[in-house]
LOSEDO-254800 format. One record per residue: residue number from 0; residue in three letters; x, y, z of N, C-alpha, C in turn. Coordinates in nm, 2 decimals. Layout:
<robas>
+-----+-----+--------+--------+--------+--------+--------+--------+--------+--------+--------+
!   i !  aa !   n.xx !   n.yy !   n.zz !  ca.xx !  ca.yy !  ca.zz !   c.xx !   c.yy !   c.zz !
+-----+-----+--------+--------+--------+--------+--------+--------+--------+--------+--------+
! NUM ! ALA !      X !      Y !      Z !      X !      Y !      Z !      X !      Y !      Z !
...
+-----+-----+--------+--------+--------+--------+--------+--------+--------+--------+--------+
</robas>
This chain:
<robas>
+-----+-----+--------+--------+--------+--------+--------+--------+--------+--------+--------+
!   i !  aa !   n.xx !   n.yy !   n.zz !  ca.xx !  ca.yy !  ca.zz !   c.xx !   c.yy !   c.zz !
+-----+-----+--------+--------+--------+--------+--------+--------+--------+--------+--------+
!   0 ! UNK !   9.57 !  13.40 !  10.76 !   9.48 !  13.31 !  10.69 !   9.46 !  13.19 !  10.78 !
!   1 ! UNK !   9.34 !  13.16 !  10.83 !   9.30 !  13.04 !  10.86 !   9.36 !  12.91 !  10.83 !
!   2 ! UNK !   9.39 !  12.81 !  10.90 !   9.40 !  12.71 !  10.82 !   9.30 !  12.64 !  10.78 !
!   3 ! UNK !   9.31 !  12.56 !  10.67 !   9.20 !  12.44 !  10.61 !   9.22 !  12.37 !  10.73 !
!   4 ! UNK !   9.10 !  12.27 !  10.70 !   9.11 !  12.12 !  10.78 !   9.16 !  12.04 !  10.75 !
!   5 ! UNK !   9.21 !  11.92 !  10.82 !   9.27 !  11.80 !  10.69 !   9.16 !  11.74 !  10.62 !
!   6 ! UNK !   9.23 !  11.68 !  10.47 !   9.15 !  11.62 !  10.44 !   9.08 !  11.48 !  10.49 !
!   7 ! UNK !   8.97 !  11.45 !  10.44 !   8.96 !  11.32 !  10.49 !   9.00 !  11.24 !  10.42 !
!   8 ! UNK !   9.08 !  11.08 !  10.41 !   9.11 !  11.01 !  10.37 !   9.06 !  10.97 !  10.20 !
!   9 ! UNK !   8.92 !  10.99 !  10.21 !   8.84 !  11.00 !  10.05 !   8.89 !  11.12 !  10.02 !
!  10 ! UNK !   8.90 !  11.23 !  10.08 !   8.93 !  11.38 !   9.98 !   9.06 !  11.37 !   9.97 !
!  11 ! UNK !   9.15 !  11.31 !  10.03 !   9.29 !  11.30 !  10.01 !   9.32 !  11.21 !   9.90 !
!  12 ! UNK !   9.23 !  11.11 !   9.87 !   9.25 !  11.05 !   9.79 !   9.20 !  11.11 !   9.65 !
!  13 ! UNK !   9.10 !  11.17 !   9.66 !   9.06 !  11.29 !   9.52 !   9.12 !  11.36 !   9.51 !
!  14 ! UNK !   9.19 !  11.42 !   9.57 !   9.28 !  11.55 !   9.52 !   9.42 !  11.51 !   9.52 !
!  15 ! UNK !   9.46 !  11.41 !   9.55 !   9.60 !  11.32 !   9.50 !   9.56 !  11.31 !   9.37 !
!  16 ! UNK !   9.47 !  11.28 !   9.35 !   9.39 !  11.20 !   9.18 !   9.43 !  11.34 !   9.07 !
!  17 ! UNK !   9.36 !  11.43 !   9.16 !   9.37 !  11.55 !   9.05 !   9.48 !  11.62 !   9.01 !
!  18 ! UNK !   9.60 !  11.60 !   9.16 !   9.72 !  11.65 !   9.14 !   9.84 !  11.56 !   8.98 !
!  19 ! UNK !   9.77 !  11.46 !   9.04 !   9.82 !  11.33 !   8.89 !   9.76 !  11.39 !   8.80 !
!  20 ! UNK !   9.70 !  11.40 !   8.77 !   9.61 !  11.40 !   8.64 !   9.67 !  11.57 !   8.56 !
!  21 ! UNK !   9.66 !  11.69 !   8.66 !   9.75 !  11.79 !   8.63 !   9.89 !  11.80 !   8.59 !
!  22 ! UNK !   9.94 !  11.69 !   8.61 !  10.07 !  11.74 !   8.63 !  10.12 !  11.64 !   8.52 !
!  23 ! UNK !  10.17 !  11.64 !   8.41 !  10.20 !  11.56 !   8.32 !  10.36 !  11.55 !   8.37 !
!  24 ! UNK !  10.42 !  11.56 !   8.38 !  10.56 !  11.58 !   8.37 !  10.62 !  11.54 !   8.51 !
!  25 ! UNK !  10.63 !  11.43 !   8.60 !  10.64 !  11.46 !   8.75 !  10.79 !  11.44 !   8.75 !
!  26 ! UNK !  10.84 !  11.43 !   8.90 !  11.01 !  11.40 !   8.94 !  11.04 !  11.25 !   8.92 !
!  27 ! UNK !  11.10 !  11.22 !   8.90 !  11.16 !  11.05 !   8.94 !  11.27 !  11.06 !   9.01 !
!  28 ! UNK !  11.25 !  11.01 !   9.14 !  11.38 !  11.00 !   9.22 !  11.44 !  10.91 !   9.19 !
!  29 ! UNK !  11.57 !  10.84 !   9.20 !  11.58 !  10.73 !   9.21 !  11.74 !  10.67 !   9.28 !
!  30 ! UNK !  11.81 !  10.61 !   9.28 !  11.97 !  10.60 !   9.35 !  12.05 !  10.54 !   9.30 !
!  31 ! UNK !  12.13 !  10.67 !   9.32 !  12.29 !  10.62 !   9.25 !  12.38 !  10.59 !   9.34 !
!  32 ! UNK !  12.41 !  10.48 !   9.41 !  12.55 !  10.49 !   9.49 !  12.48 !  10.51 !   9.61 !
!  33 ! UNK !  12.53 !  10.61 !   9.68 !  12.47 !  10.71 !   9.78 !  12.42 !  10.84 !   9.72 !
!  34 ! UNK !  12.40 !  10.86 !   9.58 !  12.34 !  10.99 !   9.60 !  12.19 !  10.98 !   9.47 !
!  35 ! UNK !  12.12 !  11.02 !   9.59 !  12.02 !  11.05 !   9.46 !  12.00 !  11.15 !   9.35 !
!  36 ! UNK !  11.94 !  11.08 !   9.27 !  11.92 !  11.15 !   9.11 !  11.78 !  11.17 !   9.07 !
!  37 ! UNK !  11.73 !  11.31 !   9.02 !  11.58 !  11.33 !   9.01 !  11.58 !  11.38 !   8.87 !
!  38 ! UNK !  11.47 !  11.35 !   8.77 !  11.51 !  11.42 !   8.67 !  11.31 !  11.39 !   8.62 !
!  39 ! UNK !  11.26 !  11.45 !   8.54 !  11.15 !  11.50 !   8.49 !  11.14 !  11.34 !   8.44 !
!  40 ! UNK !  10.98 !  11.28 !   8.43 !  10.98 !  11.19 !   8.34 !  10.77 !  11.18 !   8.27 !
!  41 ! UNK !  10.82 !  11.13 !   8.21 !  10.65 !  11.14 !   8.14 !  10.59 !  10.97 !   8.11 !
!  42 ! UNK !  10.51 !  10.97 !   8.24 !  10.42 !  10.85 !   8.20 !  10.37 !  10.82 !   8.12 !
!  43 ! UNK !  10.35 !  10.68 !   8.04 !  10.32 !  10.64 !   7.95 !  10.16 !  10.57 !   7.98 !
!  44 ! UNK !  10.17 !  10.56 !   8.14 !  10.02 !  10.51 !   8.21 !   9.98 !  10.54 !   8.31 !
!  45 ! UNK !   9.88 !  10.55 !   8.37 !   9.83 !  10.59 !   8.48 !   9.71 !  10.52 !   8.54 !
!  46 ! UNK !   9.71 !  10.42 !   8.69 !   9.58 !  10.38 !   8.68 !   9.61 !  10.38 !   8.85 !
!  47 ! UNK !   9.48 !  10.51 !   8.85 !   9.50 !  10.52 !   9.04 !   9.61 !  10.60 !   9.08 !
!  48 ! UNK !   9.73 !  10.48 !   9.13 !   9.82 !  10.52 !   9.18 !   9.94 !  10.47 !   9.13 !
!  49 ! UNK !   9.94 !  10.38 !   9.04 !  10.04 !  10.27 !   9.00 !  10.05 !  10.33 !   8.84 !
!  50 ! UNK !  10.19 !  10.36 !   8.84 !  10.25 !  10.45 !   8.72 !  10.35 !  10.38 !   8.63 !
!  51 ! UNK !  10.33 !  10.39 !   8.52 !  10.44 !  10.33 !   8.42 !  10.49 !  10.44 !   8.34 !
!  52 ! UNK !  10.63 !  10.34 !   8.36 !  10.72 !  10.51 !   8.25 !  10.83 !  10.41 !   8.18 !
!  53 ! UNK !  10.84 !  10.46 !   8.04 !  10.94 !  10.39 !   7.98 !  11.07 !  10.44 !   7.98 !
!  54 ! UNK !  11.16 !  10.39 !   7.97 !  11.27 !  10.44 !   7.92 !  11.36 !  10.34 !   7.87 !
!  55 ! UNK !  11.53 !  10.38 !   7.86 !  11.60 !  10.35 !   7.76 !  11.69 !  10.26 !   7.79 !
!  56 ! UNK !  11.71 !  10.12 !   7.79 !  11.81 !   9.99 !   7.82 !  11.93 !  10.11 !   7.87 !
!  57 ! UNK !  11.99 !  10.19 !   7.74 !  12.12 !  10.23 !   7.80 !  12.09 !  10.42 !   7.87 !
!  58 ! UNK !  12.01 !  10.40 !   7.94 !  12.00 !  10.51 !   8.03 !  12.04 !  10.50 !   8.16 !
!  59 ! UNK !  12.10 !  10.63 !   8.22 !  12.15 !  10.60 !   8.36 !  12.01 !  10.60 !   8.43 !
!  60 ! UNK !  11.89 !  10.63 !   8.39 !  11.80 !  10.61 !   8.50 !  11.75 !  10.44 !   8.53 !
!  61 ! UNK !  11.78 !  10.35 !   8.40 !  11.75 !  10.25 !   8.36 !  11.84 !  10.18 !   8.48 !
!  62 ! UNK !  12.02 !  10.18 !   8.45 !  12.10 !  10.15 !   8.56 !  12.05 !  10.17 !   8.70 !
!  63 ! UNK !  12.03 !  10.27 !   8.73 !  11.97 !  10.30 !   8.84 !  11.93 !  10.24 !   8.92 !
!  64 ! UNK !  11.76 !  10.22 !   8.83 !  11.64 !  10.14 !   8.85 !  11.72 !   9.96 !   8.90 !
!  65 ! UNK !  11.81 !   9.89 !   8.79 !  11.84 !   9.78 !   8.82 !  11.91 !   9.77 !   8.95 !
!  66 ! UNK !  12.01 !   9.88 !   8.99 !  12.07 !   9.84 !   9.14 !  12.00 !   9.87 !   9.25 !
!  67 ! UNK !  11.90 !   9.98 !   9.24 !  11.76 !   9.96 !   9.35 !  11.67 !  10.03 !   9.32 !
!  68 ! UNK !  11.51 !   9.95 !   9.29 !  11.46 !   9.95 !   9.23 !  11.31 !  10.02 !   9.30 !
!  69 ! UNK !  11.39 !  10.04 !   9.44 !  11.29 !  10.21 !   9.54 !  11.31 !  10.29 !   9.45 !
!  70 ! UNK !  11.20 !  10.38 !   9.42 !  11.20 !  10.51 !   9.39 !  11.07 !  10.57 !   9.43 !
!  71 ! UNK !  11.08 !  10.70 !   9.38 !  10.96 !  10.80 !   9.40 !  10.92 !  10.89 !   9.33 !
!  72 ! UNK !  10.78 !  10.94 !   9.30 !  10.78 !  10.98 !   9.22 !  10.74 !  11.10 !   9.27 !
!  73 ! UNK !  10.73 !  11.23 !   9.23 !  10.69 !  11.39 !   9.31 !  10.64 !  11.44 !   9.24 !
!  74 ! UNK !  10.45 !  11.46 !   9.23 !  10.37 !  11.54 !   9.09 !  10.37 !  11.70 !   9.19 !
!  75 ! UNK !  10.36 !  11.85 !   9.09 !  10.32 !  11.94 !   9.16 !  10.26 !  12.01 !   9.08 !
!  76 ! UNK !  10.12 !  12.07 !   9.15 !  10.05 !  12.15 !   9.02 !  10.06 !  12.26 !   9.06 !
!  77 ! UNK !  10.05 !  12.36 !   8.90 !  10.09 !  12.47 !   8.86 !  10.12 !  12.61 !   9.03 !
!  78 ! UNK !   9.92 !  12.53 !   9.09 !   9.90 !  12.59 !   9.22 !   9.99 !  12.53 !   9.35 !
!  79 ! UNK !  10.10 !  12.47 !   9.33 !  10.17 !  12.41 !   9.43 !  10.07 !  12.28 !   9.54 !
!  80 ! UNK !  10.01 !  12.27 !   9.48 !   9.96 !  12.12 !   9.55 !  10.06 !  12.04 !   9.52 !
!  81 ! UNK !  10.09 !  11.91 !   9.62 !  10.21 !  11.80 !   9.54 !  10.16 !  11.64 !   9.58 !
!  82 ! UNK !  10.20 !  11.59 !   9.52 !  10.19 !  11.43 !   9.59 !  10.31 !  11.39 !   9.55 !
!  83 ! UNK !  10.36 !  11.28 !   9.63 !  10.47 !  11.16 !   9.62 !  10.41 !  11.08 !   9.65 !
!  84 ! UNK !  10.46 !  10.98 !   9.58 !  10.42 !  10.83 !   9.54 !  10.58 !  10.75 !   9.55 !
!  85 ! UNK !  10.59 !  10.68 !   9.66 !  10.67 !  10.61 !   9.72 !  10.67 !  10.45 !   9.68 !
!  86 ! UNK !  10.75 !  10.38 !   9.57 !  10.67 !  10.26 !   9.55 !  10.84 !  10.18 !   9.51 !
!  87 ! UNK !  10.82 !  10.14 !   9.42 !  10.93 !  10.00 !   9.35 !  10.88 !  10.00 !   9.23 !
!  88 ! UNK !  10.98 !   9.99 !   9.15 !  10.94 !   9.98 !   8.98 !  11.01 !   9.83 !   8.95 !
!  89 ! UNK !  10.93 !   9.81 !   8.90 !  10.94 !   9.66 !   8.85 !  10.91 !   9.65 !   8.68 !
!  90 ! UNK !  11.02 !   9.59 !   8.60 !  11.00 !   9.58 !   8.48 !  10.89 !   9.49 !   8.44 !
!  91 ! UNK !  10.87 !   9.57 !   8.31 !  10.73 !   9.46 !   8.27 !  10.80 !   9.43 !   8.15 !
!  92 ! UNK !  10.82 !   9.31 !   8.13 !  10.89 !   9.24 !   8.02 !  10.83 !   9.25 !   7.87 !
!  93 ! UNK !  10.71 !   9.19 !   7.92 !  10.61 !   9.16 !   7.81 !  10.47 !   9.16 !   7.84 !
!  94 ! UNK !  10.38 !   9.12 !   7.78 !  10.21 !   9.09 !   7.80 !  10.13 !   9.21 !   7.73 !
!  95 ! UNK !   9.97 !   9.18 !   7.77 !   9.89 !   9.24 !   7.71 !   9.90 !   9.41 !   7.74 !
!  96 ! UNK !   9.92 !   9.46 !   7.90 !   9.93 !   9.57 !   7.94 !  10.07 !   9.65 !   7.83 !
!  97 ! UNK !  10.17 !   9.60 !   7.81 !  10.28 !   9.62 !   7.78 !  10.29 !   9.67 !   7.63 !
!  98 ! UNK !  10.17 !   9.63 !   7.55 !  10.12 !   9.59 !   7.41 !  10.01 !   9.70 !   7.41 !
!  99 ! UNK !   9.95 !   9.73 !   7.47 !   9.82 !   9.84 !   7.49 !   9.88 !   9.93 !   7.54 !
! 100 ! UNK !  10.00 !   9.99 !   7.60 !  10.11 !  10.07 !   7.59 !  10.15 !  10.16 !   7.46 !
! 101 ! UNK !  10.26 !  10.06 !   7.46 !  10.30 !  10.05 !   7.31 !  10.19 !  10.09 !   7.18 !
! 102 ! UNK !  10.07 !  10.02 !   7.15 !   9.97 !  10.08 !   7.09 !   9.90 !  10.19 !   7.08 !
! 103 ! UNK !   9.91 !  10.25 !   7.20 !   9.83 !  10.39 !   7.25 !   9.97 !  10.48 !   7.26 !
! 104 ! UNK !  10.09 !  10.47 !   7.23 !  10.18 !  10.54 !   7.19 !  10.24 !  10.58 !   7.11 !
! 105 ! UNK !  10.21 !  10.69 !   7.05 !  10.28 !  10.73 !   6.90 !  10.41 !  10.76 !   6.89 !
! 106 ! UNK !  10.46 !  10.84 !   7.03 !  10.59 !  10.87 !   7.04 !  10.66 !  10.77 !   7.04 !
! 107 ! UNK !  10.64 !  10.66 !   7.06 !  10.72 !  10.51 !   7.16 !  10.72 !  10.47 !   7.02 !
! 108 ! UNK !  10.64 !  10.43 !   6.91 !  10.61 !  10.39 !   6.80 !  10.71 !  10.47 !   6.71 !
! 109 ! UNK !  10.72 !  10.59 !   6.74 !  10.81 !  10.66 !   6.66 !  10.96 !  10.63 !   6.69 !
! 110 ! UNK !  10.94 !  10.63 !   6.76 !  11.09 !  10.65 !   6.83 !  11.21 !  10.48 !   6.78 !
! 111 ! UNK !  11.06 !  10.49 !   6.87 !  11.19 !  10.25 !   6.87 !  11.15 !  10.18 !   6.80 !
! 112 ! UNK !  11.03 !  10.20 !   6.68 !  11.01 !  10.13 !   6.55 !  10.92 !  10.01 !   6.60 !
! 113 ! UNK !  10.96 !   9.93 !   6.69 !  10.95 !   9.80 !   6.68 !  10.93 !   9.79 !   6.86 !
! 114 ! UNK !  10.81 !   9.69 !   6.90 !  10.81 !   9.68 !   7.05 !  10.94 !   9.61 !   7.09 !
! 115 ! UNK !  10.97 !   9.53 !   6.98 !  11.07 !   9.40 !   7.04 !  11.23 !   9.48 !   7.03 !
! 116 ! UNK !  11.22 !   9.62 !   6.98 !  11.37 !   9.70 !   7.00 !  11.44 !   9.63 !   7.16 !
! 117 ! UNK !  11.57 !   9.58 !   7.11 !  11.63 !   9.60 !   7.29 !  11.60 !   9.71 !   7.39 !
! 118 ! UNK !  11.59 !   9.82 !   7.33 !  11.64 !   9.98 !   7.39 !  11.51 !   9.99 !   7.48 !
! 119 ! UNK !  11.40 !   9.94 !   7.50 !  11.27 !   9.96 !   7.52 !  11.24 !   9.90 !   7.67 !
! 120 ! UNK !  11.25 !   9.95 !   7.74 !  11.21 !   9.91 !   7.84 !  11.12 !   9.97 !   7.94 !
! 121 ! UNK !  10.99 !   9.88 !   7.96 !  10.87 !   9.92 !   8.07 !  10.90 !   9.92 !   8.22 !
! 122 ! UNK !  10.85 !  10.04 !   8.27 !  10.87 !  10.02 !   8.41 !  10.69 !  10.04 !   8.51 !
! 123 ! UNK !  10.66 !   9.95 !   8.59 !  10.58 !   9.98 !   8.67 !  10.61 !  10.01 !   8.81 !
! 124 ! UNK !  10.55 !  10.07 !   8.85 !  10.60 !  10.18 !   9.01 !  10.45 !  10.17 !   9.09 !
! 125 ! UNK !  10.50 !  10.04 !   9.17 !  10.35 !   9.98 !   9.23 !  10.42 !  10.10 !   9.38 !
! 126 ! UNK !  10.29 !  10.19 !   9.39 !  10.30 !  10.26 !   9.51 !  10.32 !  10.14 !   9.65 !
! 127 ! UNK !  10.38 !  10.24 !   9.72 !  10.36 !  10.15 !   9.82 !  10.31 !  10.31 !   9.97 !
! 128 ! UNK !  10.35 !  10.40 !   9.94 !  10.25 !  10.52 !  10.03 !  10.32 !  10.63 !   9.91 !
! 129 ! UNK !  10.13 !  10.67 !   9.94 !  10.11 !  10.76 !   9.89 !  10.06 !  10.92 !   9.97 !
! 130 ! UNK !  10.12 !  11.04 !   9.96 !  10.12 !  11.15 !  10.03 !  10.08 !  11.27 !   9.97 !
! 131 ! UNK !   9.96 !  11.34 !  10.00 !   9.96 !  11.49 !   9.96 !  10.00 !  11.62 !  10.01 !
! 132 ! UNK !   9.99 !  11.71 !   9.95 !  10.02 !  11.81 !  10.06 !   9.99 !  11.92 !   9.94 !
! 133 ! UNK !   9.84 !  12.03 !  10.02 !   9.80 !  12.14 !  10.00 !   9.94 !  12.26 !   9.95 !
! 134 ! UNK !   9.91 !  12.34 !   9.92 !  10.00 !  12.45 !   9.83 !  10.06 !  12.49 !   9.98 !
! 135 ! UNK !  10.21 !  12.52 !   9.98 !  10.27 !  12.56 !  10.12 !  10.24 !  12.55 !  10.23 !
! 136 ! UNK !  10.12 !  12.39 !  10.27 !  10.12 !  12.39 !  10.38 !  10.15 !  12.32 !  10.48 !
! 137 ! UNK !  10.25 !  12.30 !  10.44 !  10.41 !  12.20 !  10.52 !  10.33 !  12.07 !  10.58 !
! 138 ! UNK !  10.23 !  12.00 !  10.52 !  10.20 !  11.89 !  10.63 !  10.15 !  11.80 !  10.52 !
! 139 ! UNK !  10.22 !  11.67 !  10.53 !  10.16 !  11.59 !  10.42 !  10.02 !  11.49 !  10.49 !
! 140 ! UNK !   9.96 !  11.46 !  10.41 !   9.84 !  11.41 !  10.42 !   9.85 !  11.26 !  10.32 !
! 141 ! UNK !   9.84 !  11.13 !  10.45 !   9.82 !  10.98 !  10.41 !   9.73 !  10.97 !  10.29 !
! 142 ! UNK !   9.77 !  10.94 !  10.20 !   9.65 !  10.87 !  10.08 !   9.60 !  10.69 !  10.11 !
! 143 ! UNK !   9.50 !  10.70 !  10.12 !   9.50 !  10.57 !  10.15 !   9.51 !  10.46 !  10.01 !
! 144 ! UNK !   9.57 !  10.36 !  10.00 !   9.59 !  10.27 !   9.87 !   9.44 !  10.19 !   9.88 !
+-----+-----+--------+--------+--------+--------+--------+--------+--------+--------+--------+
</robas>
């Protein structure tokens, strides 16, 4: 089989788009000590490249996050296309975005009753590189931000 071409920077950037958009459920890397910990997580937002995911004050991924706050995120669809999204999560405390969250979430709503629950905590994962890579074809491809 022939190979493709690479993509171009715009097409790399579309089919990163589509790989996100497929893939509800991606990896979250993140560090413990010296060893990394990956575990499934489900965004609560999505704009572009810059991803928010909530989770729980007394979660080890929450710990995690506070002693370094690099992570990564790894989407793959069904057809083995992947992206990683290489960024820093930064808590969002409060504000309008945080509130338009929380509103457009029924599970979050269910769950913690109340925005102002302790247990509730927003994270934003401002990419800082972004990478694709076609189904098995060992070569990642720059997304440009």
């Amino acid at each position: 089989m022939k190979p493709l071409p690479p993509p171009t920077p715009e097409e790399a950037r579309a089919l990163a788009l589509a790989v996100l958009t497929a893939d509800k459920f991606p990896m979250l890397a993140t560090i413990d000590g010296d060893q990394p910990r990956v575990r499934p997580v489900s965004p609560v937002l999505t704009e572009m490249f810059t991803v928010w995911v909530a989770s729980m004050r007394s979660s080890a991924k929450t710990a995690e996050i506070e002693r370094s706050r690099r992570v990564e995120l790894c989407y793959l669809t069904p057809d083995h296309d992947q992206v990683r999204i290489t960024g820093v999560a930064e808590l969002v405390p409060g504000g309008e975005k945080r509130q338009a969250i929380w509103d457009a979430n029924p599970l979050l709503r269910a769950y913690l009753k109340s925005i102002d629950n302790p247990e509730f905590l927003l994270y934003r994962i401002d990419p800082h590189r972004v990478r694709y890579m076609r189904e098995w074809a060992l070569e990642y491809h720059e997304v440009p931000l």
